[in-house]
CHARMM-style PDB file with segment names, atoms N, HN, CA, C and O in Angstrom:
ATOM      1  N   UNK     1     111.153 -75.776  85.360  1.00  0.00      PROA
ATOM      2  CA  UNK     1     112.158 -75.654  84.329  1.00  0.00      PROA
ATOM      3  C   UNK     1     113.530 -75.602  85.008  1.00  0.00      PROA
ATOM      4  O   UNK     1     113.637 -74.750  85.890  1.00  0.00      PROA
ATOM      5  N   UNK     2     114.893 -76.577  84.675  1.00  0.00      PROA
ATOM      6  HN  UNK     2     114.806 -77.269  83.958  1.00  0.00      PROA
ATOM      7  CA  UNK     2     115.377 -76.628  85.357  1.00  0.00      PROA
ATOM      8  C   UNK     2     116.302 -74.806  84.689  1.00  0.00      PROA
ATOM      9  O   UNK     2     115.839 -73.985  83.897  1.00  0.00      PROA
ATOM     10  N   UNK     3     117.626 -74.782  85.412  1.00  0.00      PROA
ATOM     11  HN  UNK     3     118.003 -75.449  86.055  1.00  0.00      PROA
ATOM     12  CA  UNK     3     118.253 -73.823  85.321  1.00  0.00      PROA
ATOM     13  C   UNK     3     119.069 -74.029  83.906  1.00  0.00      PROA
ATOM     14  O   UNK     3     119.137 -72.985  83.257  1.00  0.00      PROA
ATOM     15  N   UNK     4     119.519 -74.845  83.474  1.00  0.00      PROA
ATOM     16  HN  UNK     4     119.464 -75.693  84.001  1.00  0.00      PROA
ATOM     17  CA  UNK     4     120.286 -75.127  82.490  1.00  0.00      PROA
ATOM     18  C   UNK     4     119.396 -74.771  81.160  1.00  0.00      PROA
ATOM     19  O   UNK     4     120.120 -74.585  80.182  1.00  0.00      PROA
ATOM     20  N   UNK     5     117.915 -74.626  80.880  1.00  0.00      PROA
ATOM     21  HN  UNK     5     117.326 -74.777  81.674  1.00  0.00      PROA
ATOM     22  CA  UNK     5     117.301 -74.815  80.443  1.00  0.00      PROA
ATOM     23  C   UNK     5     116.179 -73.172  79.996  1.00  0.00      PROA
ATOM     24  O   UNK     5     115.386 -72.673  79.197  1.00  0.00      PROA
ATOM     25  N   UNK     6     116.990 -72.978  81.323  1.00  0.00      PROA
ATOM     26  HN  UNK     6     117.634 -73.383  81.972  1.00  0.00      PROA
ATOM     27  CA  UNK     6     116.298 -71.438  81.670  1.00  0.00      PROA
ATOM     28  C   UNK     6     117.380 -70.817  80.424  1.00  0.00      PROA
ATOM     29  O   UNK     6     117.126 -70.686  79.227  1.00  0.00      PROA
ATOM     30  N   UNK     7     118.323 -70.577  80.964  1.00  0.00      PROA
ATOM     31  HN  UNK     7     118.529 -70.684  81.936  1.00  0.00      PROA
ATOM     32  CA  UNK     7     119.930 -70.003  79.967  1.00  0.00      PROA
ATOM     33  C   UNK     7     119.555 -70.607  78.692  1.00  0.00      PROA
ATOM     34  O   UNK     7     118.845 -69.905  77.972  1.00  0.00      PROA
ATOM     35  N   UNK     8     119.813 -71.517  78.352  1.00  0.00      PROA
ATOM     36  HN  UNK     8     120.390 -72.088  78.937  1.00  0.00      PROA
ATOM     37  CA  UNK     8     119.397 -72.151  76.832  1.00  0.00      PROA
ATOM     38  C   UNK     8     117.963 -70.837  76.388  1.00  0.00      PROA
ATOM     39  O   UNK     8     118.306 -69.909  75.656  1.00  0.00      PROA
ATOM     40  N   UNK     9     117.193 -70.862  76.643  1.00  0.00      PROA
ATOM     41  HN  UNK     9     116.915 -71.616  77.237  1.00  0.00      PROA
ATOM     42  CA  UNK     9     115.642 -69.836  76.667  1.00  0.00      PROA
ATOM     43  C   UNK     9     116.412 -68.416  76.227  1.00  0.00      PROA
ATOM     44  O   UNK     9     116.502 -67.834  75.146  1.00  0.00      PROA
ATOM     45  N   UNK    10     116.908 -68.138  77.524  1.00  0.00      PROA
ATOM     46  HN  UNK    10     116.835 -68.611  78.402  1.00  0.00      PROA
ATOM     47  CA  UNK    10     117.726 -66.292  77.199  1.00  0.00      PROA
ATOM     48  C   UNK    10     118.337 -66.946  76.194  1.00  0.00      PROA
ATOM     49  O   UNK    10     117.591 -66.768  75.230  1.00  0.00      PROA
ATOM     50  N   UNK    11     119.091 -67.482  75.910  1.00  0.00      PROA
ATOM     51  HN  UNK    11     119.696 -67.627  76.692  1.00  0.00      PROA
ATOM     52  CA  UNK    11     119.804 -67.318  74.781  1.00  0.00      PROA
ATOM     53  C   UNK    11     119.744 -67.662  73.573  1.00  0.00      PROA
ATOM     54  O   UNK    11     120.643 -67.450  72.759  1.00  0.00      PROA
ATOM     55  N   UNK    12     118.865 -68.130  73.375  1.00  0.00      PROA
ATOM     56  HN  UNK    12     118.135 -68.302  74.036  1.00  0.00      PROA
ATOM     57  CA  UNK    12     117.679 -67.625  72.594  1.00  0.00      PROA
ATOM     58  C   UNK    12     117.113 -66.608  72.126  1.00  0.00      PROA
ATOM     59  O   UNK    12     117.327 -66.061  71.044  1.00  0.00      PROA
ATOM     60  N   UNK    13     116.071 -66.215  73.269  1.00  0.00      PROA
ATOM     61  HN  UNK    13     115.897 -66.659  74.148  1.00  0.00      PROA
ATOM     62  CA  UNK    13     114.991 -64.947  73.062  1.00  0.00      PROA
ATOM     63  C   UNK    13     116.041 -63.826  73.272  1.00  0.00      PROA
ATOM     64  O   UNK    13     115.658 -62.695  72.975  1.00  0.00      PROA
ATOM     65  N   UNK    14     117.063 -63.936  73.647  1.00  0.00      PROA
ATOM     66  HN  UNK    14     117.375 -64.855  73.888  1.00  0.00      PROA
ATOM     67  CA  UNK    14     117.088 -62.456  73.775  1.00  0.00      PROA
ATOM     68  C   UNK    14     117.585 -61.284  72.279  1.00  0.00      PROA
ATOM     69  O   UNK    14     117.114 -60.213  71.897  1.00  0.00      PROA
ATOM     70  N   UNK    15     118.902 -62.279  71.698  1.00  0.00      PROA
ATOM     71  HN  UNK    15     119.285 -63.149  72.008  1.00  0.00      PROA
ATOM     72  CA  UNK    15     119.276 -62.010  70.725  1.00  0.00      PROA
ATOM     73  C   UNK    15     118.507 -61.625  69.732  1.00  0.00      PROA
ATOM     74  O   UNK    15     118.809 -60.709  68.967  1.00  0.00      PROA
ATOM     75  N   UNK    16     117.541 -62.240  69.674  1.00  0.00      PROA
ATOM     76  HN  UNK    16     117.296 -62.984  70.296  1.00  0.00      PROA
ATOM     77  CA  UNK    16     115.920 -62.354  68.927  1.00  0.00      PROA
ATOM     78  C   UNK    16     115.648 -61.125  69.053  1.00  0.00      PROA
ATOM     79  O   UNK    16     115.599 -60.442  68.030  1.00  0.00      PROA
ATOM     80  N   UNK    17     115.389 -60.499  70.392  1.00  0.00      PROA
ATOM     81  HN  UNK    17     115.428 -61.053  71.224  1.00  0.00      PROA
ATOM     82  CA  UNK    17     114.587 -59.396  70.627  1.00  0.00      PROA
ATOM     83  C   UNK    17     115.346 -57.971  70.364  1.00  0.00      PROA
ATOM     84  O   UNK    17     114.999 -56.945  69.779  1.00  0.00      PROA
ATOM     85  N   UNK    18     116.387 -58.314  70.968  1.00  0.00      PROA
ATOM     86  HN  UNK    18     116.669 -59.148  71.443  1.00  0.00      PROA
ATOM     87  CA  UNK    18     117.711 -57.322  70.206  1.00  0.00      PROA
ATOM     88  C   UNK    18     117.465 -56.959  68.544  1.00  0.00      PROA
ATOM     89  O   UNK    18     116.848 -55.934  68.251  1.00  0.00      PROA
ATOM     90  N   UNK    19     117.938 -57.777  67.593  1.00  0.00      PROA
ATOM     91  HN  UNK    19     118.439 -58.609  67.830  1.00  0.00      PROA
ATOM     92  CA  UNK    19     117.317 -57.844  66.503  1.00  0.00      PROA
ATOM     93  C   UNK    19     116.279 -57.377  66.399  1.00  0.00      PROA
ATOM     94  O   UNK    19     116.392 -56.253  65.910  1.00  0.00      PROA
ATOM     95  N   UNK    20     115.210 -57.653  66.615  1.00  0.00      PROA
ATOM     96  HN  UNK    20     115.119 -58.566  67.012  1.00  0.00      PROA
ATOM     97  CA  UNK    20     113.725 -57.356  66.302  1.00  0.00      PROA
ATOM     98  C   UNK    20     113.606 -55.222  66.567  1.00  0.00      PROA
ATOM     99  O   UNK    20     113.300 -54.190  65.970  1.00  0.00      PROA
ATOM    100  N   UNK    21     114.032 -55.659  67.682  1.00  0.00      PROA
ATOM    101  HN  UNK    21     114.281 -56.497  68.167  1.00  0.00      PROA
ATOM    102  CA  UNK    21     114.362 -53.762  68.565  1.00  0.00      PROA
ATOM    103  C   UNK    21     115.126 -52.937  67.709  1.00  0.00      PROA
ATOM    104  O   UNK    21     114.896 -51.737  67.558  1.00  0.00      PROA
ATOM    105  N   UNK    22     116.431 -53.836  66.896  1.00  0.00      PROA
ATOM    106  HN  UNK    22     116.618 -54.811  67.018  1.00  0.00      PROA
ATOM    107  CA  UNK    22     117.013 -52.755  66.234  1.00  0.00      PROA
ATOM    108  C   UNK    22     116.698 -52.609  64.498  1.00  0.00      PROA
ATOM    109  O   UNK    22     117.265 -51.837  63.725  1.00  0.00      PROA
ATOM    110  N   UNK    23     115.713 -53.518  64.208  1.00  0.00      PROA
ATOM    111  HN  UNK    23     115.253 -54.146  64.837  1.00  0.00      PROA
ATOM    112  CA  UNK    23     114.946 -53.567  62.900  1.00  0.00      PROA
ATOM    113  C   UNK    23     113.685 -52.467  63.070  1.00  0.00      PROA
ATOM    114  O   UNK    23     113.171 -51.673  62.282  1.00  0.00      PROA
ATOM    115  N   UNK    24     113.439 -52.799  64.470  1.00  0.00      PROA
ATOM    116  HN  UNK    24     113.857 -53.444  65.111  1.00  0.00      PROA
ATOM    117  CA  UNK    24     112.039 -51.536  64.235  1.00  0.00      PROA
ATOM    118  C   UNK    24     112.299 -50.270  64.470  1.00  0.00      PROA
ATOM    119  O   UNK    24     111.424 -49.511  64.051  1.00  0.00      PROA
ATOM    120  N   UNK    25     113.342 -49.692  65.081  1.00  0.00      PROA
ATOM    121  HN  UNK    25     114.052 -50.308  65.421  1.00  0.00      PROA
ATOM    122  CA  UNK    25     114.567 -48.624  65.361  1.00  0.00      PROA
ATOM    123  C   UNK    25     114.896 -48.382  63.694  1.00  0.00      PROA
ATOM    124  O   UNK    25     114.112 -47.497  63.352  1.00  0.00      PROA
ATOM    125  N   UNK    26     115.458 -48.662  62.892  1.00  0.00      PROA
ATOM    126  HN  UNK    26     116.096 -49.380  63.171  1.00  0.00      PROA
ATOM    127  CA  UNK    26     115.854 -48.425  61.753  1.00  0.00      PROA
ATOM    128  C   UNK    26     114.551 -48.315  60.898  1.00  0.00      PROA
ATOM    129  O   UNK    26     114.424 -47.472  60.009  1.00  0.00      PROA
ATOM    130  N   UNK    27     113.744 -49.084  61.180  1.00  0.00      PROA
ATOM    131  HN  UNK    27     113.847 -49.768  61.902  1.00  0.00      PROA
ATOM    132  CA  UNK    27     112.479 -48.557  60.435  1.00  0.00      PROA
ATOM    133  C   UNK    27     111.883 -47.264  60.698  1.00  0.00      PROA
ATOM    134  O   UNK    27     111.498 -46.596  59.738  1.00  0.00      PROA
ATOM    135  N   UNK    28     111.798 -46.962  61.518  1.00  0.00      PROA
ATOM    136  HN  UNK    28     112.111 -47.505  62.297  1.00  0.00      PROA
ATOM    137  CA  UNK    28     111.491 -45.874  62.382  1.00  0.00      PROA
ATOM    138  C   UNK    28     111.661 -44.851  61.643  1.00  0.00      PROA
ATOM    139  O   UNK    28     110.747 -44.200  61.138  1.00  0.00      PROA
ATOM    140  N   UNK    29     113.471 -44.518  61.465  1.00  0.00      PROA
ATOM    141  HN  UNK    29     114.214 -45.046  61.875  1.00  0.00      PROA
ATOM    142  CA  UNK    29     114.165 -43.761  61.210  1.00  0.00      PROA
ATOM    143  C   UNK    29     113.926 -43.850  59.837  1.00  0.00      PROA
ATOM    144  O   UNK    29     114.499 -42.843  59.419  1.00  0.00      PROA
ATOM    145  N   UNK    30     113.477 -44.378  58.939  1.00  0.00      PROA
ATOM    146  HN  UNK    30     113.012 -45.196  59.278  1.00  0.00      PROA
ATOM    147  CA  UNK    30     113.337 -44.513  57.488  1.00  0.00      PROA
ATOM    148  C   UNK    30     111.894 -43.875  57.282  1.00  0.00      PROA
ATOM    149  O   UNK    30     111.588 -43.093  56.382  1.00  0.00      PROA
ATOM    150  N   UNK    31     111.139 -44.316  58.202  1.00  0.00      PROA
ATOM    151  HN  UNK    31     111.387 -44.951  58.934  1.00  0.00      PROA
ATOM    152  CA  UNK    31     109.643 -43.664  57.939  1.00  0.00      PROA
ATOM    153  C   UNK    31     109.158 -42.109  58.153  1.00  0.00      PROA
ATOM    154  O   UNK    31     109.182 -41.510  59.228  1.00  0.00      PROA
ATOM    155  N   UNK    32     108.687 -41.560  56.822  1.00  0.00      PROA
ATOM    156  HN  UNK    32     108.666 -42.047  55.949  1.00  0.00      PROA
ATOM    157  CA  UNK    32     108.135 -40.154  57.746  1.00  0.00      PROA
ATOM    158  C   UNK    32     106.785 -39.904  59.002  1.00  0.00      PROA
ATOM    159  O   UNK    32     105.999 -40.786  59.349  1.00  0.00      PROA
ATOM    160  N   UNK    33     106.795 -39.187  59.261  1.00  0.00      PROA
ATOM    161  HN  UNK    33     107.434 -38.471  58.979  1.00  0.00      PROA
ATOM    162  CA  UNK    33     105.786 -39.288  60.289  1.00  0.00      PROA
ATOM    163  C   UNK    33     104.415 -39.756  59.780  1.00  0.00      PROA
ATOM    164  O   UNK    33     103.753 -40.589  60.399  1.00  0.00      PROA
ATOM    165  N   UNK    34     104.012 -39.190  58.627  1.00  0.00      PROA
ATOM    166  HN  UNK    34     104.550 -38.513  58.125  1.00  0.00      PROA
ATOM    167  CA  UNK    34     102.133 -39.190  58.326  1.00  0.00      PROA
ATOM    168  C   UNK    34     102.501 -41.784  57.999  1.00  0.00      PROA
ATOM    169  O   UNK    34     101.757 -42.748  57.819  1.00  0.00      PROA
ATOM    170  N   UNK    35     103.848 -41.589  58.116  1.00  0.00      PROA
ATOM    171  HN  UNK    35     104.453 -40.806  58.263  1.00  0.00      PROA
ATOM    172  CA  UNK    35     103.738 -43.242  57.952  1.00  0.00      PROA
ATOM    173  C   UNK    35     103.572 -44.096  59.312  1.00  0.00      PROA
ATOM    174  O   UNK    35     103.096 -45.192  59.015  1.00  0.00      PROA
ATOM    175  N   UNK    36     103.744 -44.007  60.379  1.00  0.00      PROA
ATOM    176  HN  UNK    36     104.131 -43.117  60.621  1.00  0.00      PROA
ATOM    177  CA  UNK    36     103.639 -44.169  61.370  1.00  0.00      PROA
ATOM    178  C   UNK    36     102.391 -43.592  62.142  1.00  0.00      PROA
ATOM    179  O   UNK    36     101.927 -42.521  61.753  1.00  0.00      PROA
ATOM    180  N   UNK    37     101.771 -44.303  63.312  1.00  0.00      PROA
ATOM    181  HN  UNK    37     102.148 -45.173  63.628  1.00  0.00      PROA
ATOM    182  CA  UNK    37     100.235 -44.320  63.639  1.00  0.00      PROA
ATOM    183  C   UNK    37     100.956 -44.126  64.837  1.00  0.00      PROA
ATOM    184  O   UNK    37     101.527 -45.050  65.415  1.00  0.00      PROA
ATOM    185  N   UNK    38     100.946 -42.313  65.446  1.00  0.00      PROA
ATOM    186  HN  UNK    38     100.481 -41.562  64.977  1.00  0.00      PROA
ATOM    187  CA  UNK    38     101.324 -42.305  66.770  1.00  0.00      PROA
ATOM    188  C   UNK    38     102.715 -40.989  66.334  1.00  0.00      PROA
ATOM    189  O   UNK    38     102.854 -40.404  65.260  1.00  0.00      PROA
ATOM    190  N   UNK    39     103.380 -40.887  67.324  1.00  0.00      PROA
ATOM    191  HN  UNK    39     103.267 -41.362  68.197  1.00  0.00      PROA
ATOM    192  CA  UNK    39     104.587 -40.433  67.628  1.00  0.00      PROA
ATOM    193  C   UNK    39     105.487 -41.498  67.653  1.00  0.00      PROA
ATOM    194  O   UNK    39     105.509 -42.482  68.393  1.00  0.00      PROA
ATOM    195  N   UNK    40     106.578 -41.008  66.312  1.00  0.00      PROA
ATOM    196  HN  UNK    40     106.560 -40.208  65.712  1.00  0.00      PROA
ATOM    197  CA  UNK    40     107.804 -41.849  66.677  1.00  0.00      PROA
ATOM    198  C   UNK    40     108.381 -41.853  67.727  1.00  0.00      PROA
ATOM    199  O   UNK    40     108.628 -42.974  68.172  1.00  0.00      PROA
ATOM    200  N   UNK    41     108.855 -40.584  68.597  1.00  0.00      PROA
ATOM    201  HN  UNK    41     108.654 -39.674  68.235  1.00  0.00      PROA
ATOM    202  CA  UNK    41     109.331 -40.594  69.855  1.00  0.00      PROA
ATOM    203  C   UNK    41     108.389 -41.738  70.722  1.00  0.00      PROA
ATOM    204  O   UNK    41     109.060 -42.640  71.224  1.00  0.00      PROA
ATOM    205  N   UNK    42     107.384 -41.781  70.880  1.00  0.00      PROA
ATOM    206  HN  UNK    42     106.838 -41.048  70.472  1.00  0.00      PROA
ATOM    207  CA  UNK    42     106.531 -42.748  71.650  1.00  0.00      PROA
ATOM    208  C   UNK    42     106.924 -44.392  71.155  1.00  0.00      PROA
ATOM    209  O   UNK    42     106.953 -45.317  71.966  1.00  0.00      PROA
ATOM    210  N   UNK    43     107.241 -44.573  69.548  1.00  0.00      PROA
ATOM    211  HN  UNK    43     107.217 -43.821  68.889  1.00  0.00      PROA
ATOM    212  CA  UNK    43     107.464 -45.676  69.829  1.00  0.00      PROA
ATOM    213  C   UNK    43     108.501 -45.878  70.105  1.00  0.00      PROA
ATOM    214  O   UNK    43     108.552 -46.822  70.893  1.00  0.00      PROA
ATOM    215  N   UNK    44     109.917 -45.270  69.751  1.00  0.00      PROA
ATOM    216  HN  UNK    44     109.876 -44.503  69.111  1.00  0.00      PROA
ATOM    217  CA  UNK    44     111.230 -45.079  70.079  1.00  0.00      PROA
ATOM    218  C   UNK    44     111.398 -45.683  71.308  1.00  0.00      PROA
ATOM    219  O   UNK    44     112.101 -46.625  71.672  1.00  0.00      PROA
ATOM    220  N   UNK    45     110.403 -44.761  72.034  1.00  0.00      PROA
ATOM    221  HN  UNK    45     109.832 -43.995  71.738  1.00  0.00      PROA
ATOM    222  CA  UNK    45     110.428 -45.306  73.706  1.00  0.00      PROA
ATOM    223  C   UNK    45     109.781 -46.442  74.110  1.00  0.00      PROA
ATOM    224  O   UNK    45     110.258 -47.041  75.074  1.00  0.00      PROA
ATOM    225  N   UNK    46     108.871 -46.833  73.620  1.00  0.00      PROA
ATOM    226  HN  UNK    46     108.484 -46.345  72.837  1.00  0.00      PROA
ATOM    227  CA  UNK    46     108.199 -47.891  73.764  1.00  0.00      PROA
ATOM    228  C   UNK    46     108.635 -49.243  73.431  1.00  0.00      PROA
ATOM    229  O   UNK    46     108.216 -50.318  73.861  1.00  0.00      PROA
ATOM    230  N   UNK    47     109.663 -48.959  72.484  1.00  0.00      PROA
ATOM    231  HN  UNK    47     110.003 -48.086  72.134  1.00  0.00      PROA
ATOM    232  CA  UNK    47     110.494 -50.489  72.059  1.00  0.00      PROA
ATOM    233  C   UNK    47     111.720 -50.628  73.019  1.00  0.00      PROA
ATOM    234  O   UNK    47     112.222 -51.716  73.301  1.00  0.00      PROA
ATOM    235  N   UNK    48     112.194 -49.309  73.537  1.00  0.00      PROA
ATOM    236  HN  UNK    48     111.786 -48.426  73.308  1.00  0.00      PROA
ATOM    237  CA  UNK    48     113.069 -49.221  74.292  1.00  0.00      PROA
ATOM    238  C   UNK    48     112.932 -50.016  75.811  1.00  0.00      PROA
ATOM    239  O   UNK    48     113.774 -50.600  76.494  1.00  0.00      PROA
ATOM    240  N   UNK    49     111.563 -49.774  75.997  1.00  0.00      PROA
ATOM    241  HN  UNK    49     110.880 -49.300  75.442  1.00  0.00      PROA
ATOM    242  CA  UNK    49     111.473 -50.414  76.960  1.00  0.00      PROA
ATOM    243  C   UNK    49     111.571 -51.880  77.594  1.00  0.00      PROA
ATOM    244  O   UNK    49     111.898 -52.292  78.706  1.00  0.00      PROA
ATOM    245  N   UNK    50     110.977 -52.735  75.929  1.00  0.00      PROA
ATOM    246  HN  UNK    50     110.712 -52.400  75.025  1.00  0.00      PROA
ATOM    247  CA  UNK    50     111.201 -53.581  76.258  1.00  0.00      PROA
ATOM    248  C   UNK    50     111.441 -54.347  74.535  1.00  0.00      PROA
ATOM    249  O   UNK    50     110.655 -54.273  73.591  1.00  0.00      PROA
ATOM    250  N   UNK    51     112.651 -54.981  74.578  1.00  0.00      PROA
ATOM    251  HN  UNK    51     113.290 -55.041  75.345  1.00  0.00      PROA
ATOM    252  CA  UNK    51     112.499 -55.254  72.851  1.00  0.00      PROA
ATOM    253  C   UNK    51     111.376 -55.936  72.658  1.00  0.00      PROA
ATOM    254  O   UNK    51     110.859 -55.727  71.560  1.00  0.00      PROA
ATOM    255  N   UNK    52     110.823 -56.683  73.358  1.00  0.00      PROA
ATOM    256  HN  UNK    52     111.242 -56.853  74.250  1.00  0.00      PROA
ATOM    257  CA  UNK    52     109.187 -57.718  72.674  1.00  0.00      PROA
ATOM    258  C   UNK    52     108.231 -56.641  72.302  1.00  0.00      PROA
ATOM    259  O   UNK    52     107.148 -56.975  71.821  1.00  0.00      PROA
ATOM    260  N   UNK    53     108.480 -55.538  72.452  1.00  0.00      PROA
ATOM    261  HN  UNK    53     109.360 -55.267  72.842  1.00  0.00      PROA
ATOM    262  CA  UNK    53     107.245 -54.597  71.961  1.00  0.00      PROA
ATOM    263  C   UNK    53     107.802 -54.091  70.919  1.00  0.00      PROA
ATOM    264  O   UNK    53     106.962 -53.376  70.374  1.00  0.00      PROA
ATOM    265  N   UNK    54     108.566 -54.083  70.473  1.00  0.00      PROA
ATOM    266  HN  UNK    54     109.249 -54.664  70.916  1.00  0.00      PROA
ATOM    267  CA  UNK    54     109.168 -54.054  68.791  1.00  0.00      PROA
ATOM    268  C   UNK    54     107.891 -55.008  67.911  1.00  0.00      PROA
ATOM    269  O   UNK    54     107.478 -54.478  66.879  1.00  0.00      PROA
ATOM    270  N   UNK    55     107.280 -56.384  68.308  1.00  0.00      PROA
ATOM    271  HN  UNK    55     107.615 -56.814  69.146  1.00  0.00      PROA
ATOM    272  CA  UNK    55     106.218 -56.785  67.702  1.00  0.00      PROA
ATOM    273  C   UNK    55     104.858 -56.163  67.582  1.00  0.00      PROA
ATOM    274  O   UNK    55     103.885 -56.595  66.964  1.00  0.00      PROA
ATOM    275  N   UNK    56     104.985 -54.971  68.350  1.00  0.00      PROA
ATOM    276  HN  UNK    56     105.775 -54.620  68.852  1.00  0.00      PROA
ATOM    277  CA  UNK    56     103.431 -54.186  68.769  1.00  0.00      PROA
ATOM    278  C   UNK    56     103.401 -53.196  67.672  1.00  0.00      PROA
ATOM    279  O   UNK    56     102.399 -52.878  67.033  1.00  0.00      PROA
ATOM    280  N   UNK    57     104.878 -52.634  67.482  1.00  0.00      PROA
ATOM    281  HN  UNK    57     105.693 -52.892  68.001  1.00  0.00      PROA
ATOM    282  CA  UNK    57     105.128 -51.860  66.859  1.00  0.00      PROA
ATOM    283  C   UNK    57     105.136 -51.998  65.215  1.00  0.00      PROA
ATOM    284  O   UNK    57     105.197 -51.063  64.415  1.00  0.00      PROA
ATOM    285  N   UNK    58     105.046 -53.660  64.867  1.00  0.00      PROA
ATOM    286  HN  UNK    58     104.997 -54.419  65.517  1.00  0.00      PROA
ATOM    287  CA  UNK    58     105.124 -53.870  63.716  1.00  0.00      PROA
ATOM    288  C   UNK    58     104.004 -53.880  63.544  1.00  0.00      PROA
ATOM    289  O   UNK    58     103.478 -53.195  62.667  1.00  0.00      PROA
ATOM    290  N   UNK    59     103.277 -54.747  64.427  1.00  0.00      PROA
ATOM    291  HN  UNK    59     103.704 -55.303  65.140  1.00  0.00      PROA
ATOM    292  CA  UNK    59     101.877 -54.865  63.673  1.00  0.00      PROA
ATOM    293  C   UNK    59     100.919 -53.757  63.615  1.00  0.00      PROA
ATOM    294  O   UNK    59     100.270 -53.545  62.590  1.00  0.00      PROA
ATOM    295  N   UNK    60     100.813 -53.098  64.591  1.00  0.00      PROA
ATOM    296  HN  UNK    60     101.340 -53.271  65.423  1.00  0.00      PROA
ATOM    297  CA  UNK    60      99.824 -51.671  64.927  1.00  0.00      PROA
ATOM    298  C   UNK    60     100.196 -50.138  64.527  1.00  0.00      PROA
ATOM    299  O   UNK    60      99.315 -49.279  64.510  1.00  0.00      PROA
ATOM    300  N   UNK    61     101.915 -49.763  64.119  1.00  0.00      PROA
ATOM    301  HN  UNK    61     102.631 -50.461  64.132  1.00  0.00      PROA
ATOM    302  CA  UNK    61     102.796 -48.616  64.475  1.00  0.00      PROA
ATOM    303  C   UNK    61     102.844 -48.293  63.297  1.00  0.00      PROA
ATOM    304  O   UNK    61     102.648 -47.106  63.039  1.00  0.00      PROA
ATOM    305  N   UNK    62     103.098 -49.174  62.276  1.00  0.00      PROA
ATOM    306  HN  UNK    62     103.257 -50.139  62.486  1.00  0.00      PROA
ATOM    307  CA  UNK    62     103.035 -48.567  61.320  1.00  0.00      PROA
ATOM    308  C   UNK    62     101.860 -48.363  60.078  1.00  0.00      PROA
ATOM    309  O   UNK    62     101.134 -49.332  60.298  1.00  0.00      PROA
ATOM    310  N   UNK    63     101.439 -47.853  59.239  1.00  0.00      PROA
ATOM    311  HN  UNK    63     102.029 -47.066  59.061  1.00  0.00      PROA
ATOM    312  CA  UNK    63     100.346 -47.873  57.979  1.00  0.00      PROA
ATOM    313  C   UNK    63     100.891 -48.257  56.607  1.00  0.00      PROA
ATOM    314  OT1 UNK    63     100.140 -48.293  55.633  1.00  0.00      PROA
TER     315      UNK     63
END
């Protein structure tokens, strides 16, 4: 993949993931606990880590 092509990619995905991180962050904060499967602090941190796990969090995190 050349380099020009790489940048085009980030800029892309990243904005994406930003978004995604701060949609499941605000969900978070909207949900009470017995709604969420786990500790919010755990996912808090867990999306933090990396925004693509904001998708883990949608599909599995919440009930």
């Amino acid at each position: 993949m050349t380099t020009k092509r790489k940048r085009l990619l980030a800029a892309i995905i990243i904005p994406i993931q930003v978004v995604l991180a701060a949609l499941a962050w605000r969900d978070l904060a909207a949900r009470t606990d017995d709604q969420v499967r786990g500790a919010k602090k755990f996912w808090r941190i867990f999306v933090s880590i990396n925004p693509g796990n904001s998708v883990l969090y949608w599909l599995f995190g919440r009930r």
